[in-house]
KOLGUKOL-123967 format. One record per residue (C-alpha): residue in one letter; x, y, z. Coordinates in steps of 0.5 Angstrom, whole numbers, padded with zeros to 4 digits, always signed. Example, Ala and Ser with C-alpha at 12.3 -4.5 7.8 and 13.67 -1.06 7.14 Angstrom:
BEGIN
A+0025-0009+0016S+0027-0002+0014
//
This chain:
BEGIN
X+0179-0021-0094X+0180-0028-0091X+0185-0031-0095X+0188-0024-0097X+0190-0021-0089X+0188-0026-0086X+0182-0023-0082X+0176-0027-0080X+0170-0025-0082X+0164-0023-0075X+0156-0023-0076X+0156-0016-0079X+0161-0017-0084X+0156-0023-0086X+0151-0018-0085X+0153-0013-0090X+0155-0018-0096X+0148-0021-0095X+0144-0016-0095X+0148-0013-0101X+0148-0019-0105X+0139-0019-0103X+0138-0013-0105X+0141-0015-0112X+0136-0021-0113X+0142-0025-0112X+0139-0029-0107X+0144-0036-0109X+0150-0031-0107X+0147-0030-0101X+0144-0036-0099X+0152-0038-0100X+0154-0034-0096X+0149-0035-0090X+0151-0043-0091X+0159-0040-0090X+0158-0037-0084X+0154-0043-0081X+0160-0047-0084X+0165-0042-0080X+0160-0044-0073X+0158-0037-0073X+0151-0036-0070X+0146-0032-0075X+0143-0026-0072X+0136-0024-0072X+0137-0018-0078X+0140-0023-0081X+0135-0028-0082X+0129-0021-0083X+0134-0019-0088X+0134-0026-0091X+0126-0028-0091X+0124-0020-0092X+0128-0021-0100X+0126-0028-0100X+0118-0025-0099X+0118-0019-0105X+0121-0025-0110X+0115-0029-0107X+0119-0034-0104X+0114-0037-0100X+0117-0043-0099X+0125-0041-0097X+0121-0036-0092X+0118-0041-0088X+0124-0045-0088X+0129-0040-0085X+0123-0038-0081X+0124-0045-0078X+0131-0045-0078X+0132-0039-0074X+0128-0042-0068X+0132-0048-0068X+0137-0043-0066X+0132-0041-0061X+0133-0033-0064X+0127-0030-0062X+0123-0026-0067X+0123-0019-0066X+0117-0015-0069X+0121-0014-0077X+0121-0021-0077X+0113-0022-0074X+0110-0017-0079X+0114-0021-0085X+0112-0027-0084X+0104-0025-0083X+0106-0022-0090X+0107-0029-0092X+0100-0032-0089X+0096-0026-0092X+0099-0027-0098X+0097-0034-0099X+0090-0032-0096X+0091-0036-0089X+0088-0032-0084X+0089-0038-0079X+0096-0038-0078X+0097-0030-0080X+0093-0030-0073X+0096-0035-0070X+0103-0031-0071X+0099-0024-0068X+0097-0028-0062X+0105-0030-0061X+0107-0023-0061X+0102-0021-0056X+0105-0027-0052X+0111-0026-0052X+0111-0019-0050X+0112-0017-0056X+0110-0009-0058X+0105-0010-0064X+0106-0004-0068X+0102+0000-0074X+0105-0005-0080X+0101-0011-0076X+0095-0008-0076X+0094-0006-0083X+0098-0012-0086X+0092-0016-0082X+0086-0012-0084X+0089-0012-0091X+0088-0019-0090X+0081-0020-0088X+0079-0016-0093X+0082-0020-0099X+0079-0026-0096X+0073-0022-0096X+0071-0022-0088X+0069-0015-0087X+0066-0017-0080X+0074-0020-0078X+0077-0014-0080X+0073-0009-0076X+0075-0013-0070X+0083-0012-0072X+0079-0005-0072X+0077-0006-0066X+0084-0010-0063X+0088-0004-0064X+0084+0001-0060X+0083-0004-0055X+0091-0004-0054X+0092+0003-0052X+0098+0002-0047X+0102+0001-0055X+0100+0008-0056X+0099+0006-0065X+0097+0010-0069X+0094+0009-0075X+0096+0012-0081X+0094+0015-0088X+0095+0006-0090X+0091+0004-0085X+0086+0009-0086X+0084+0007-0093X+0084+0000-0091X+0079+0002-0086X+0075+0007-0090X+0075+0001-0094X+0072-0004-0089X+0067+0000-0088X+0064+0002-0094X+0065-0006-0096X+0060-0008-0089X+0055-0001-0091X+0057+0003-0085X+0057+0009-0089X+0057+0014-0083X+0064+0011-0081X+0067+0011-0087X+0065+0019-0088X+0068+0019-0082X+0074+0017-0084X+0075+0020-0090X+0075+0026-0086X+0080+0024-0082X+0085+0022-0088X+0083+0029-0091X+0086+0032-0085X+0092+0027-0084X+0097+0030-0090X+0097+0034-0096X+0097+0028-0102X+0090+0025-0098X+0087+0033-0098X+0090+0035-0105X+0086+0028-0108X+0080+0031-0104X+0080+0038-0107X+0081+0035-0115X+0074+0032-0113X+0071+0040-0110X+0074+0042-0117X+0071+0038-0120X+0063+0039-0118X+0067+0048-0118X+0062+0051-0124X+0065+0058-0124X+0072+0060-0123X+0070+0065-0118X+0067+0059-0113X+0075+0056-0115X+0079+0062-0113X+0074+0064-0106X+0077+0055-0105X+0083+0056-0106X+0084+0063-0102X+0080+0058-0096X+0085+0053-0095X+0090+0058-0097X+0088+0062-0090X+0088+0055-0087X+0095+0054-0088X+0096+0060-0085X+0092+0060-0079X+0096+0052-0078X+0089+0048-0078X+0092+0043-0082X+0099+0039-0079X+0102+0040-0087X+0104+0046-0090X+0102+0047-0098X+0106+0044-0103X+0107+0044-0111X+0102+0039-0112X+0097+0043-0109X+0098+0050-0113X+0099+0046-0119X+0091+0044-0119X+0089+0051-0117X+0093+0053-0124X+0091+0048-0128X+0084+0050-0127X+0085+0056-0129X+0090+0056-0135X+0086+0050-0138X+0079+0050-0136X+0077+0058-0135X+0084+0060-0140X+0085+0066-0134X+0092+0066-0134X+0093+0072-0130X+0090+0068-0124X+0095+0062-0127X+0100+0067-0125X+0098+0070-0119X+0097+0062-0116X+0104+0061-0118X+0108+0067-0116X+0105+0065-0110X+0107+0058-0109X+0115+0062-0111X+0114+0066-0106X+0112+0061-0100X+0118+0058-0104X+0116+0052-0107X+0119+0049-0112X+0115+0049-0119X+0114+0042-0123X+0114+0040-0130X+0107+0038-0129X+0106+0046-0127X+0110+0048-0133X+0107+0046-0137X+0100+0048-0135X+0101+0055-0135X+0105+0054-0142X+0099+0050-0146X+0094+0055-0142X+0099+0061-0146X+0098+0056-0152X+0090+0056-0151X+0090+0063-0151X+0095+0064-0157X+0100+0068-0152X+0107+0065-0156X+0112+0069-0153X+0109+0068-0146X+0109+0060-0147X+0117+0060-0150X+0118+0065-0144X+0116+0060-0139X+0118+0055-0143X+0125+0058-0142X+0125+0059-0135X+0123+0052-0134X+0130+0050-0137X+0133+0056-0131X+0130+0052-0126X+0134+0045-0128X+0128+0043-0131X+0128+0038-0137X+0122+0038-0141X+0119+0033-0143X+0113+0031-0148X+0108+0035-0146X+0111+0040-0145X+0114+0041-0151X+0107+0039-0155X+0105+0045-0150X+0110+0049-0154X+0108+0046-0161X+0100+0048-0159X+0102+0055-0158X+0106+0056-0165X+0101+0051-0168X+0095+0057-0165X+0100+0063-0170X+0102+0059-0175X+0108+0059-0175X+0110+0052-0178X+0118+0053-0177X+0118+0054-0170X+0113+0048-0170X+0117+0044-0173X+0123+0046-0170X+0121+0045-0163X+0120+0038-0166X+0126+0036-0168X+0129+0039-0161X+0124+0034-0159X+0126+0028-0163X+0134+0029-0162X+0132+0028-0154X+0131+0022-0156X+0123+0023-0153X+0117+0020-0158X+0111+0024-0159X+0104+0023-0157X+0097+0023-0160X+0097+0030-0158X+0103+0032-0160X+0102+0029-0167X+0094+0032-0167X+0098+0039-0167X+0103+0038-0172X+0097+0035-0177X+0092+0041-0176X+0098+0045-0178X+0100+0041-0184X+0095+0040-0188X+0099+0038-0194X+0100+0030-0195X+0107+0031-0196X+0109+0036-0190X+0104+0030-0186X+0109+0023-0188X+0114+0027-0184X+0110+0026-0178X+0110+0018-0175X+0102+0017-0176X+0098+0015-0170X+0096+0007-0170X+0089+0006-0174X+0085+0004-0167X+0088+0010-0163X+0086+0014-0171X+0079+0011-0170X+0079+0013-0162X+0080+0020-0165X+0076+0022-0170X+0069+0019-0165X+0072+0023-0160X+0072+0030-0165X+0065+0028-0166X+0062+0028-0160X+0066+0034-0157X+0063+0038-0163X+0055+0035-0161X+0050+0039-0158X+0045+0034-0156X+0044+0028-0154X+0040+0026-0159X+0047+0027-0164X+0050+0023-0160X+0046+0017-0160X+0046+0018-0168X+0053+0018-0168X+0054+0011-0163X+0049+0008-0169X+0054+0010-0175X+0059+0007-0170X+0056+0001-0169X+0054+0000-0177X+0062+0003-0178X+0064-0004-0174X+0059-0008-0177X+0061-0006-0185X+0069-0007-0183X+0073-0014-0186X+0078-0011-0184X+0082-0014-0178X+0086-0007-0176X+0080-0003-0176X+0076-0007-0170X+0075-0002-0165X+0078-0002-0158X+0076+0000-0151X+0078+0008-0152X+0073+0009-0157X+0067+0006-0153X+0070+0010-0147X+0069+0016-0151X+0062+0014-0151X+0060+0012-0144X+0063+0019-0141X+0060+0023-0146X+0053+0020-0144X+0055+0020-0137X+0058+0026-0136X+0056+0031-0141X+0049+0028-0142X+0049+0026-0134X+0045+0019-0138X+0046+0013-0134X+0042+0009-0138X+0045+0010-0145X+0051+0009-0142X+0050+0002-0140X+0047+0000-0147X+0055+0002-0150X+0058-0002-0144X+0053-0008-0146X+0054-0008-0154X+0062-0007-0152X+0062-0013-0148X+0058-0017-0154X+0064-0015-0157X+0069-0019-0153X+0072-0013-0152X+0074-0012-0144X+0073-0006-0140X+0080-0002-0137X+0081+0001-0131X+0080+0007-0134X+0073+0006-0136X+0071+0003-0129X+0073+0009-0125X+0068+0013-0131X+0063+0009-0128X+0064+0009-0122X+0064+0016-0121X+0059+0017-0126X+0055+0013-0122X+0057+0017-0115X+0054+0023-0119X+0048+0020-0121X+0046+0018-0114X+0046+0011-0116X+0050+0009-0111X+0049+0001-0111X+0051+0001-0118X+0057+0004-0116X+0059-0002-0112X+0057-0007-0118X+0062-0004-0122X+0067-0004-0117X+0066-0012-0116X+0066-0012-0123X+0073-0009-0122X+0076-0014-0117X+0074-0021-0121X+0078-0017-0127X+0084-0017-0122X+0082-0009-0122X+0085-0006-0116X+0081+0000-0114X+0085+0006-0112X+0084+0011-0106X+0081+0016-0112X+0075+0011-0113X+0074+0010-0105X+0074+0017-0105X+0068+0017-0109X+0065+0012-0106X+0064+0016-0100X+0062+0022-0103X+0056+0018-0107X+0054+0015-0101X+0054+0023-0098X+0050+0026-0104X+0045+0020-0103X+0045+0020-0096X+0043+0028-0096X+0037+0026-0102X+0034+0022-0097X+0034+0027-0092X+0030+0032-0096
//
């Protein structure tokens, strides 16, 4: 522009090539042009440098942050609180609470309006370097700056709930649980999946979800409904009680209220049609899916195969396949487990890419304690297991977490045993086998059930020395535990 017409380029016009070529992670480019309009004596302003120090941090550029951050001193440009909230970003990320502060108190000196972005940046903080005491008082800072007006968020909220819950002040973390349920509709439907979950009949789920329904109506929440919070409803009833006129019931009612379904919700109802050998409804609503502009994905075409599967009808099944495959979409071990029930034959199977032989393993054990009647069959069953690890030589056929986690949840959850569950976890461990997640949010959870709170907690220290980050789903639990227990003891 400046050779071709002559036009001298301003501080936006830098602005916007840098914040271009950052957002590209082309930093050398922008840093290029940053030391140009330096060059050409034209002063930085103070979105420049934010924009330069901001894409310096997300590549973890610790380093160049602080030199620029020292630069735009020396133009004696004042931070504003973008800038302020980064560089507090910076500190924490190196678990440096000291300077982190000192940059609060900055804020607070130069006049500064610290907004809901300082606060959970310095609560995250403190608890990282595991000072729970220090990010009560952030807590504490934030209600004591009225005149600001800040308002913690849903972010926040999980941050605090989870100091709490890491100081033992378990009442004010119900507290605050409660307070995120009531903030939004993500943090509600989470809670719900937990009501769902202790639900026994379908006549308790329908009367739940016919309350918050009526609460909806009556505004007692800031959110209306959405398709996440129908589709949980659905689900239960399609897969878990197989009633699909309250399936449809719920979903006319979330088209009604004019909310669009989702592929996930789709594909519920069209694996519950399958579950009940309703074929001609699953293809119906599998082309109302594609009326919708919806493209269907591999659940919900193994839905779909589930259901000619249940009929028997292995040319439609394979025909759905192969519409599958030629999208260029792979097939998972469920949809693989539908293709092999209903092609018995050695030659119809080679036409079907084989699962791994772990992933082989995981399921033939998981067939077997589905079908266990008792707890006794159970341990008969890990004995064999074990003995089937013992007796291998081969090095494919070394077992992996996913079967030992079968195990645990079916001691945990369907035998509601602790105790086995622990004696798994420790063989597993012998083994060398390391613990997923998933397997931690199990125990977790399985321990909130049982009551035995403080385990619960052991597990999640467990978690954190695996660089496991918990998520809000296990802090949820946690809360409800310690409830449950509290309300033990009162008896």
């Amino acid at each position: 522009m400046k050779e071709i017409r002559g036009i001298e380029p301003d501080h936006i016009c830098y602005l916007s090539l840098i914040n271009g070529f950052a957002k590209m992670d082309m930093m050398d480019k922008a840093e290029e042009y940053f030391n140009l309009m330096i060059q050409e004596k034209i002063s930085p302003t103070i979105e420049i440098f934010t924009t330069l120090i901001n894409h310096h941090l997300r590549l973890l550029n610790i380093e160049k942050c602080e030199q620029l951050f020292q630069i735009m001193k020396s133009y004696n440009i004042k931070p504003n609180i973008i800038t302020y909230n980064v560089i507090i970003h910076n500190s924490v990320i190196k678990l440096d609470m000291e300077t982190a502060i000192k940059f609060f108190n900055e804020i607070i000196e130069s006049g500064i309006k610290p907004d809901i972005v300082t606060f959970s940046t310095l609560l995250k903080g403190y608890l990282n370097v595991g000072d729970t005491l220090k990010a009560l008082e952030i807590n504490r800072m934030l209600h004591e700056f009225k005149h600001f007006e800040i308002q913690p968020n849903r972010a926040y909220n999980v941050l605090l709930m989870k100091a709490y819950i890491q100081n033992k002040d378990f009442l004010n973390a119900e507290k605050v649980f409660q307070s995120i349920i009531n903030s939004n509709i993500k943090s509600l439907t989470l809670y719900l999946k937990i009501l769902l979950q202790k639900s026994k009949d379908k006549n308790s789920i329908y009367s739940l979800y016919k309350n918050f329904l009526q609460d909806f109506d009556n505004y007692k929440f800031k959110f209306p409904p959405d398709n996440y919070f129908f589709t949980i409803f659905i689900s239960s009833f399609a897969q878990r009680f197989q009633d699909m006129n309250l399936a449809i019931e719920l979903f006319e009612e979330m088209k009604k209220r004019e909310i669009n379904p989702s592929i996930v919700t789709y594909s519920i109802l069209i694996d519950g049609f399958a579950l009940k050998g309703q074929v001609d409804k699953a293809v119906e609503y599998f082309e109302n899916l594609k009326k919708d502009s919806i493209e269907p994905n591999v659940y919900t075409y193994t839905s779909l195969i589930k259901a000619w599967v249940q009929v028997n009808n292995k040319d439609n099944a394979k025909k759905v396949y192969d519409e599958m495959i030629n999208k260029n979409i792979q097939p998972v071990s469920a949809t693989l487990r539908a293709l092999q029930n209903l092609s018995p034959n050695t030659k119809q199977r080679n036409l079907i890419k084989r699962p791994s032989e772990s992933q082989r393993e995981a399921f033939y054990w998981a067939g077997k304690l589905w079908k266990s009647k008792d707890i006794e069959t159970v341990d008969g069953l890990f004995q064999s297991f074990k003995s089937s690890i013992l007796n291998s030589s081969d090095v494919d056929d070394e077992p992996n977490v996913k079967t030992f986690r079968y195990f645990i949840t079916c001691y945990l959850f369907k035998h509601r045993d602790l105790a086995r569950a622990l004696e798994v976890f420790r063989e597993m461990l012998k083994l060398n086998i390391k613990p997923d997640y998933l397997l931690y949010c199990d125990f977790i959870k399985g321990c909130c059930m049982l009551g035995q709170f403080e385990k619960s907690i052991q597990f999640i220290e467990m978690m954190k020395n695996q660089n496991f980050v918990p998520n809000d789903y296990i802090y949820f639990n946690l809360t409800k535990g310690w409830k449950k227990l509290r309300n033990l003891k009162r008896k």
